[in-house]
C-alpha positions, 0 to 999 in steps of 0.5 A: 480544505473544503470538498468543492461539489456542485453535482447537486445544484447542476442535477437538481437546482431548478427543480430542488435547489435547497436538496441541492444547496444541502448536499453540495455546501452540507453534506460535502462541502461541511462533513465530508470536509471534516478530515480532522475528524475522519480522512477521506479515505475512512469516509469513502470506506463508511459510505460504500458499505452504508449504500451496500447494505440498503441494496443501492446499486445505481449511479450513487454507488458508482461515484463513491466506489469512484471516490473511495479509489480516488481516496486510496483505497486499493482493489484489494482492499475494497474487495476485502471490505466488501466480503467482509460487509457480505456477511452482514449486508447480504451476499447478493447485495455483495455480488452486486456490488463486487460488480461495479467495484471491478469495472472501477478498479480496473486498475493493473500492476503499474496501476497498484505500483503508480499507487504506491508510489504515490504514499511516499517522497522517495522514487521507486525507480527501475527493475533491480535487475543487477540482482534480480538472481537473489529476489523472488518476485520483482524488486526496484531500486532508486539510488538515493545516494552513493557518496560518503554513505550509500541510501537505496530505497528498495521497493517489493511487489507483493510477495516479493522478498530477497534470499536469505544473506549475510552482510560480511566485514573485517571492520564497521558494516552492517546495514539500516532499512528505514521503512517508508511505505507499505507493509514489509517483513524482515526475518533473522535466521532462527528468530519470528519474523518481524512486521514492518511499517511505514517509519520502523527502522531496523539495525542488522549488524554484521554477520546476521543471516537474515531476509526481508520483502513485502507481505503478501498482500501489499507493495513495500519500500525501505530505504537500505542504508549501507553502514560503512565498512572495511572490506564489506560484502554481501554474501547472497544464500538460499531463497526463503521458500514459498512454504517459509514465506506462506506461514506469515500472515 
């Protein structure tokens, strides 16, 4: 689909109208149009530090710091992309700009939430309050379905992860998570912790102590599909501790 521009043509057109034929029908109305070839996102990201390293700091900047959020890049990321772009660009052009990016990211908690939200179909949902006792951090929970097999799509802060538990069955059992968003772990006792992404899906079989949450640097959500069962219970046990949880990366 082609970026509609015209910044261009109501800046400049009387004075420039070719300038500004080039820059609203070529520049984006053509190559930033090209998301077969590179997204929205990626483009934001190449044009932020390009305009960094010549030391631009004026309005420009400001609109594609605008646009790299519009494109959905997060302010932990713009501020991760930045530092890195430092070392190579300048530490004082870094200042600069980390700057303007924190006025336009400006964004909260419900913000980076909204933002999460947005990368996936499901609904977040309320504050799992009914078991926030065996979470660390704030949790969410959307009942997807509660007839024949129950589908919850659980969604983690970051850092957010639930205790340790086990689930318990004379017959049947287990559960499924089905990641949807974010970047996740899930551990089983005496094993590495596993790295989860959007569309991993994880078996957890009857009787495996085991936890899972988000990373410590983005918002997580899995479906959790409960496997039916005779007689099934969750058996809720310690919190994976900070020094536990700090080890991941």
């Amino acid at each position: 689909m082609a970026i509609k521009q015209t910044a261009g043509r109501n800046q400049l057109g009387d004075f420039a109208p070719k300038f500004a034929e080039l820059n609203d029908d070529v520049l984006f109305g053509e190559v930033w149009s090209r998301e077969d070839k590179l997204s929205l996102r990626d483009r934001s990201l190449v044009t932020v530090v390009a305009l960094m390293s010549q030391g631009l700091t004026d309005s420009s900047l400001v609109y594609h710091l605008q646009s790299a959020k519009a494109n959905g890049i997060t302010k932990t990321e713009i501020a991760e992309i930045i530092t890195h772009a430092a070392f190579y660009c300048g530490w004082s052009k870094a200042w600069a700009v980390l700057k303007m990016a924190k006025e336009v990211w400006t964004e909260d908690v419900t913000d980076e939430k909204s933002a999460h939200a947005n990368n996936m179909i499901f609904p977040i949902g309320q504050p799992n309050d009914a078991f926030a006792q065996y979470f660390i951090g704030q949790s969410y929970l959307a009942p997807l379905s509660t007839e024949q097999v129950g589908i919850f799509n659980v969604t983690f802060e970051p850092k957010c992860r639930n205790n340790w538990h086990i689930h318990n069955a004379d017959k049947g059992g287990g559960q499924i998570l089905v990641c949807v968003a974010g970047r996740g772990y899930y551990q089983e006792w005496g094993k590495e912790a596993q790295e989860l992404h959007a569309g991993d899906v994880v078996n957890i079989p009857v009787g495996v102590k085991h936890w899972h949450g988000a990373s410590p640097d983005s918002w997580f959500s899995h479906l959790a599909i409960e496997v039916p069962a005779e007689n099934g219970s969750n058996e809720w046990l310690e919190a994976v501790s900070d020094d536990e949880y700090n080890k991941l990366k």
